[in-house]
C-alpha positions as CSV (number, residue, x, y, z in Angstrom):
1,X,-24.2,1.7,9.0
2,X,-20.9,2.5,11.0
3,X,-18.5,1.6,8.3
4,X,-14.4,1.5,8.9
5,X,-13.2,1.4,6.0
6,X,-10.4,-1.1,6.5
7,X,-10.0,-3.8,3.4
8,X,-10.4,-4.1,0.1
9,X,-13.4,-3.6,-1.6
10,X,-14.6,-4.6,-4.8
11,X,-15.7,-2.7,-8.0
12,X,-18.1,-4.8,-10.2
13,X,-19.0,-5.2,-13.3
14,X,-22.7,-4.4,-14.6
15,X,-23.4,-7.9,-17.2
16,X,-25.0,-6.8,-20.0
17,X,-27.2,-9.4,-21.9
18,X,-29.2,-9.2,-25.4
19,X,-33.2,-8.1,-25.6
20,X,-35.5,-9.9,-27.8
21,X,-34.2,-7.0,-30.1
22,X,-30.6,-7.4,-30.1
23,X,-30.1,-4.5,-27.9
24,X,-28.3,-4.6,-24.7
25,X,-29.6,-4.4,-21.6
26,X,-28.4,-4.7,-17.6
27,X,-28.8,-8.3,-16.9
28,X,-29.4,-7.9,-13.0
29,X,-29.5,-11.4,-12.3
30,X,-26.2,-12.1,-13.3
31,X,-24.4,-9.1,-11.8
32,X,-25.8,-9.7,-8.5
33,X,-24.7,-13.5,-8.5
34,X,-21.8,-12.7,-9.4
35,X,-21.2,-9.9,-6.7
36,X,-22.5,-11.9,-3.8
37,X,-19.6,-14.9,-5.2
38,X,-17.0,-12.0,-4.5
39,X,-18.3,-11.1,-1.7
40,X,-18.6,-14.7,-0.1
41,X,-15.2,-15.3,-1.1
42,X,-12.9,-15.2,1.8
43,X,-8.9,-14.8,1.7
44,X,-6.2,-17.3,3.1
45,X,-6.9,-15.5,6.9
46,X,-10.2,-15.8,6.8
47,X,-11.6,-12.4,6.2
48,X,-13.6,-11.6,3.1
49,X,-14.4,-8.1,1.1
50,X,-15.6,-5.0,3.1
51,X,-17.5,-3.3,0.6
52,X,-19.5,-3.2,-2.7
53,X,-18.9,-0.6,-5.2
54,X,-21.6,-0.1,-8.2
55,X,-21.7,1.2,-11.1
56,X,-18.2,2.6,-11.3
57,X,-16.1,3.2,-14.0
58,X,-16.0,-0.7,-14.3
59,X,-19.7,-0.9,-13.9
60,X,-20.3,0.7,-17.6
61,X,-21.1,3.9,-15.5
62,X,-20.6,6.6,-18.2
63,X,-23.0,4.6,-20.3
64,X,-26.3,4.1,-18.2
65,X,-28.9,6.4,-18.0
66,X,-29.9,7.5,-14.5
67,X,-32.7,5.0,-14.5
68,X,-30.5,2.2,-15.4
69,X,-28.4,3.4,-12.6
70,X,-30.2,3.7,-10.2
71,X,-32.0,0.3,-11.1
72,X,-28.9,-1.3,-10.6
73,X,-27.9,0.1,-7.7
74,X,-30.9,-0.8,-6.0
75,X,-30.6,-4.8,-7.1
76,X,-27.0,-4.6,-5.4
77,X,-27.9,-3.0,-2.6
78,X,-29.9,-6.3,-1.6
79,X,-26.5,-8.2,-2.3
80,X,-24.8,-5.4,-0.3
81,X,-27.0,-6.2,2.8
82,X,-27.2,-9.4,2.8
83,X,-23.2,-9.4,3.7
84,X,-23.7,-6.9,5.9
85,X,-21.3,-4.2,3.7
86,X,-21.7,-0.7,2.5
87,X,-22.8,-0.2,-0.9
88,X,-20.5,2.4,-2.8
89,X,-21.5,4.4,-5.8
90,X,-19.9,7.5,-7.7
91,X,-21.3,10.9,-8.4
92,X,-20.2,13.9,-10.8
93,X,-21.9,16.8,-11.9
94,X,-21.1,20.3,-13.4
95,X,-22.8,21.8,-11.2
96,X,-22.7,21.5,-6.8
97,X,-26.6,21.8,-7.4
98,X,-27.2,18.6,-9.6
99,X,-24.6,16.8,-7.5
100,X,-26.5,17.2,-4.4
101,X,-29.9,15.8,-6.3
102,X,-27.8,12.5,-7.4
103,X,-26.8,12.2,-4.0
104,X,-30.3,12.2,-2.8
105,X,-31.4,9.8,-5.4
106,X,-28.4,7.6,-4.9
107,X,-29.1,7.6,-1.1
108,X,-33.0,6.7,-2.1
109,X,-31.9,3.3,-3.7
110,X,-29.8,1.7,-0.9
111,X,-26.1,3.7,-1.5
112,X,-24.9,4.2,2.0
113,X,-21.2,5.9,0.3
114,X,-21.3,8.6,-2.3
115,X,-17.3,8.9,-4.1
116,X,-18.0,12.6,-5.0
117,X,-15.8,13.5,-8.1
118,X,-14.4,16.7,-9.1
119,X,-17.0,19.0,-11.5
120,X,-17.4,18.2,-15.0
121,X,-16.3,21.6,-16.0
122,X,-14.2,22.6,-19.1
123,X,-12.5,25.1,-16.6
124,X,-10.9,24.5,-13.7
125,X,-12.5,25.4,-10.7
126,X,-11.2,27.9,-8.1
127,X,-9.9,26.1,-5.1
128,X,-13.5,28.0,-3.5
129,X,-15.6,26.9,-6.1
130,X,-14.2,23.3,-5.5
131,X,-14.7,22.8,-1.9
132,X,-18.1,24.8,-2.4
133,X,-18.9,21.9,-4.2
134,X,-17.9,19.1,-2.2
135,X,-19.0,20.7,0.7
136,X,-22.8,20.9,-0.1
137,X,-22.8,17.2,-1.1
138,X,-21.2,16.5,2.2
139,X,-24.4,18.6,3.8
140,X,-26.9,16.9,1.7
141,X,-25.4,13.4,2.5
142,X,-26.5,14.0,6.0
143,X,-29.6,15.0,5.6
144,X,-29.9,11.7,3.8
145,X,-28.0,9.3,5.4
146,X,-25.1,8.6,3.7
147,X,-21.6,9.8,4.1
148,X,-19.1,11.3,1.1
149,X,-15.9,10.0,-0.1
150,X,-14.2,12.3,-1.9
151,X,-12.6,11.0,-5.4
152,X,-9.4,12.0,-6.8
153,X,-8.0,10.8,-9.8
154,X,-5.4,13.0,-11.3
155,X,-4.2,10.4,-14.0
156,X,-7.2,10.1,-15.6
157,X,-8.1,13.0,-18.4
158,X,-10.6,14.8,-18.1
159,X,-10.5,14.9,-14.0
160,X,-9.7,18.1,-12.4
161,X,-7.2,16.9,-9.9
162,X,-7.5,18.0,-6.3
163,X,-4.8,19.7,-3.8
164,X,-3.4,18.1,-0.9
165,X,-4.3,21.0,0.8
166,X,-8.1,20.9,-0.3
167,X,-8.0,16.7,0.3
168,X,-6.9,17.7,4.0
169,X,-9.8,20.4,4.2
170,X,-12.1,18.0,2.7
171,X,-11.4,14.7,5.3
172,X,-12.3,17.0,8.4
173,X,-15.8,17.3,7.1
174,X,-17.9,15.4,9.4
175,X,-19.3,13.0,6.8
176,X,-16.5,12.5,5.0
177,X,-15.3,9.4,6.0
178,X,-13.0,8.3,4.0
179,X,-11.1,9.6,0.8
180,X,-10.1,7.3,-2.9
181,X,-6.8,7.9,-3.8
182,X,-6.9,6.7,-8.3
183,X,-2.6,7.5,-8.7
184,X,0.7,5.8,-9.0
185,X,2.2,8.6,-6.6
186,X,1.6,6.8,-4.0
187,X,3.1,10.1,-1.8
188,X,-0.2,11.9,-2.0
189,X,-1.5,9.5,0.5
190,X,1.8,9.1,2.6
191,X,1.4,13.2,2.6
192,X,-2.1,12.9,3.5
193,X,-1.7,10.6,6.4
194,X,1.3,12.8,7.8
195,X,-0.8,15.3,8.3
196,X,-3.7,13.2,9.9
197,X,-2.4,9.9,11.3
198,X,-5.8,8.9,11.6
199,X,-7.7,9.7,8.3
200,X,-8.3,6.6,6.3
201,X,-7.7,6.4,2.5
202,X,-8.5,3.6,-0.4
203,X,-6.4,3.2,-3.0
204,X,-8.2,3.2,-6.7
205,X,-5.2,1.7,-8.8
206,X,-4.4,-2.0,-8.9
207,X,-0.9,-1.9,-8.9
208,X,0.0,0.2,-6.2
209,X,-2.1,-1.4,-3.4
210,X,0.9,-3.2,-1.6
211,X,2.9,0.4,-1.6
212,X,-0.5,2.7,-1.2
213,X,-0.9,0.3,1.9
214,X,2.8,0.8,3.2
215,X,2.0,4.6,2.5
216,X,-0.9,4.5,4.9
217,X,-3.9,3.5,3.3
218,X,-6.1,1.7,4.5
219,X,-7.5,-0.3,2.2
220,X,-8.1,-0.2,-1.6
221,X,-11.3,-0.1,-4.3
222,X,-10.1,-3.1,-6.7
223,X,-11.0,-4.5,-10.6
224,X,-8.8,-7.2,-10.5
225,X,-10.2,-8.0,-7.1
226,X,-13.0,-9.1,-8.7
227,X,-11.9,-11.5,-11.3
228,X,-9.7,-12.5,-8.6
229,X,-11.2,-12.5,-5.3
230,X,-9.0,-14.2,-3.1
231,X,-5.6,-13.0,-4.1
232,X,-7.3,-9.6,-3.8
233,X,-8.6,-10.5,-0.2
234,X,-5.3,-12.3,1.0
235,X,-2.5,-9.5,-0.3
236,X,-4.7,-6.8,1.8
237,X,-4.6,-9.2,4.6
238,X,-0.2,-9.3,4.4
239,X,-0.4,-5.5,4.1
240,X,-2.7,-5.0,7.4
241,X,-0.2,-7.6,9.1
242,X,2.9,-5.6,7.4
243,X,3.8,-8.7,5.9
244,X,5.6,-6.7,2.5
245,X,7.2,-9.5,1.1
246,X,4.3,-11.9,0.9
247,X,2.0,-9.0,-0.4
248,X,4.1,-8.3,-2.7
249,X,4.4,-11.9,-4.5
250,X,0.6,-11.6,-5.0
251,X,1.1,-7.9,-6.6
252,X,3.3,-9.6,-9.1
253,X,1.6,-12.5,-9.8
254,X,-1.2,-10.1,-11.0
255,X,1.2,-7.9,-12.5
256,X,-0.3,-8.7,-16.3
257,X,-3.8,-8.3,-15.5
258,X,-3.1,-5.0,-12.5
259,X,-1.5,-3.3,-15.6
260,X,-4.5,-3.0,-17.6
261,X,-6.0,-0.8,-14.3
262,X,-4.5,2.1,-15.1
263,X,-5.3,2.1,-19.2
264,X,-8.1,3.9,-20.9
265,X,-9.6,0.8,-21.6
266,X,-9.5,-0.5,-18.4
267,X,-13.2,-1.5,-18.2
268,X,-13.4,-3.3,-21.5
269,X,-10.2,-5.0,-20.8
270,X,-10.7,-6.3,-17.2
271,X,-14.7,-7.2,-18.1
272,X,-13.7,-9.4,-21.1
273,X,-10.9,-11.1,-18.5
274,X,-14.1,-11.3,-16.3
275,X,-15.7,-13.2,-18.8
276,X,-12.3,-15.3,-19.6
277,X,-12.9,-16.4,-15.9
278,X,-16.4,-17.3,-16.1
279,X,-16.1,-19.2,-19.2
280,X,-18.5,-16.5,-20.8
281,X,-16.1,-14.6,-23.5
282,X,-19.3,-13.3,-25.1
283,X,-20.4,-12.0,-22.0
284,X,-17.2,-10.2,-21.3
285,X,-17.5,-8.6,-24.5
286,X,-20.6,-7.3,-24.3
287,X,-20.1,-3.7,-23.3
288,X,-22.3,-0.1,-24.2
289,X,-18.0,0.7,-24.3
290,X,-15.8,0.4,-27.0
291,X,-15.5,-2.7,-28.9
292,X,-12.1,-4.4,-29.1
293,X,-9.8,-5.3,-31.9
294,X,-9.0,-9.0,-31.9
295,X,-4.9,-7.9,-31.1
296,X,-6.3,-6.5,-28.0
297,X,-8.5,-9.6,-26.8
298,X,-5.6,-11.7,-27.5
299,X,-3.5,-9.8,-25.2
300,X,-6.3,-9.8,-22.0
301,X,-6.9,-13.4,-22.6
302,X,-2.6,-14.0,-22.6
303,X,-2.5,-11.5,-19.5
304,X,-5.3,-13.3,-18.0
305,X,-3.8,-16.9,-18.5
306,X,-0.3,-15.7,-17.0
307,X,-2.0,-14.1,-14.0
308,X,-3.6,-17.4,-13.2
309,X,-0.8,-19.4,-13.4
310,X,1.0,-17.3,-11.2
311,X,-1.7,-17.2,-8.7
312,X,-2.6,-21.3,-9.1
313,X,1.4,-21.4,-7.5
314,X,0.0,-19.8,-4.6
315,X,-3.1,-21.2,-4.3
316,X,-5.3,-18.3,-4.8
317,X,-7.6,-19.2,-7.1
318,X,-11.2,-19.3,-6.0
């Protein structure tokens, strides 16, 4: 699949439902359904999401097993077709030796984009040991298949962060395609893009899309987005047309929900306003994550509400 990265793309949540023993399991039904209703959702110009991303950071990621996973990834990769759009998945390993096996697995169940994050090491790896590692996933994606997008995300603990200068050695690889961007400096990308007017870059944060877009990105990897489909779809379509001022009323209509983006919490906060949505508030609560105090679903569902009446001004409501 020749993919071109322009547009926004959206990451989804994995639904959870109960077993006949109370424990939770992927309801794969449900997440597909409602991953083909964002993808079939089209913005005020007509054009519609341009991607699929499973089992992310908003997709209970750090909580499946790699059967679960994979499982997953497989029933979206049907929805993912069936659009005609790449399916996007995420991959991170201590080692560049494991992370070249879960790109080969991921590649076996339909992922046509790998977003390689930095090692899972307690150390911080030499600027050699990092491109080492990216650089071997890069080889194995192409004896795959599937092509590497390179993941940084220097606000969130726990990630090494990578150097513009290593980000500029990565994008020449050639099947690296396309790097995400997760930061409120939106500079990294403008600084990117000056040196290579033609490399193309998503922006991970909600908040920043309208200025990671006037920065030079191309497109963006959305949470929001998906609650939200086409506000998401129509704000990208102003930014491609460089239409700020009418991109950047969407942005702040959904302000109160693009907030919770960039918290630690950010998947059990946007999945319950999911579930708000969708008239399923048990559903949106159902998480393998962290379980949230009342004062905190109180504040998603007032965020929520005040996002959609924003949006319902603008008629952006799917």
């Amino acid at each position: 699949m020749s993919i071109q990265w322009n547009g926004v793309m959206p990451a989804v949540f994995t639904w959870l439902k109960e077993s006949k023993s109370g424990a939770l399991e992927i309801d794969l039904d449900i997440t597909q359904k409602q991953a083909a209703d964002i993808l079939k959702t089209q913005g005020k110009g007509g054009s519609r999401m341009s991607g699929l991303v499973g089992s992310g950071t908003l997709g209970e990621n750090s909580y499946l097993s790699n059967k679960q996973r994979l499982s997953l990834l497989k029933s979206l990769s049907e929805v993912a077709k069936e659009y005609n759009v790449p399916l996007i998945s995420g991959a991170a390993a201590e080692t560049k030796e494991e992370l070249a096996k879960i790109v080969e697995g991921l590649a076996k169940v339909g992922v046509d984009t790998v977003m390689v994050m930095p090692p899972k090491t307690k150390t911080v790896p030499s600027e050699k040991e990092m491109y080492e590692y990216y650089a071997l996933s890069e080889a194995t994606a192409k004896d795959v298949g599937v092509t590497i997008m390179p993941y940084n995300n220097p606000d969130a603990a726990g990630y090494h962060a990578l150097s513009t200068n290593l980000l500029t050695r990565l994008s020449v690889l050639p099947n690296v395609t396309a790097l995400k961007i997760s930061t409120i400096d939106v500079s990294i990308i403008e600084t990117l893009m000056l040196e290579n007017k033609d490399l193309k870059v998503l922006a991970g944060v909600d908040t920043v899309t309208v200025y990671a877009g006037l920065a030079g990105a191309s497109g963006g990897i959305t949470g929001v987005g998906t609650i939200f489909p086409k506000a998401s779809v129509t704000m990208q379509e102003y930014v491609v047309n460089g239409e700020w001022a009418e991109a950047n009323k969407i942005s702040q209509a959904l302000n109160s929900l693009s907030y919770l983006d960039a918290q630690p919490l950010l998947m059990e906060y946007l999945k319950l306003a999911m579930g708000i949505h969708q008239n399923d508030i048990a559903g949106g609560l159902r998480t393998f994550g962290k379980k949230l105090t009342q004062q905190q679903i109180d504040d998603v569902n007032a965020r929520y509400i005040l996002a959609k009446e924003r949006l319902e001004v603008l008629d952006l409501i799917s």
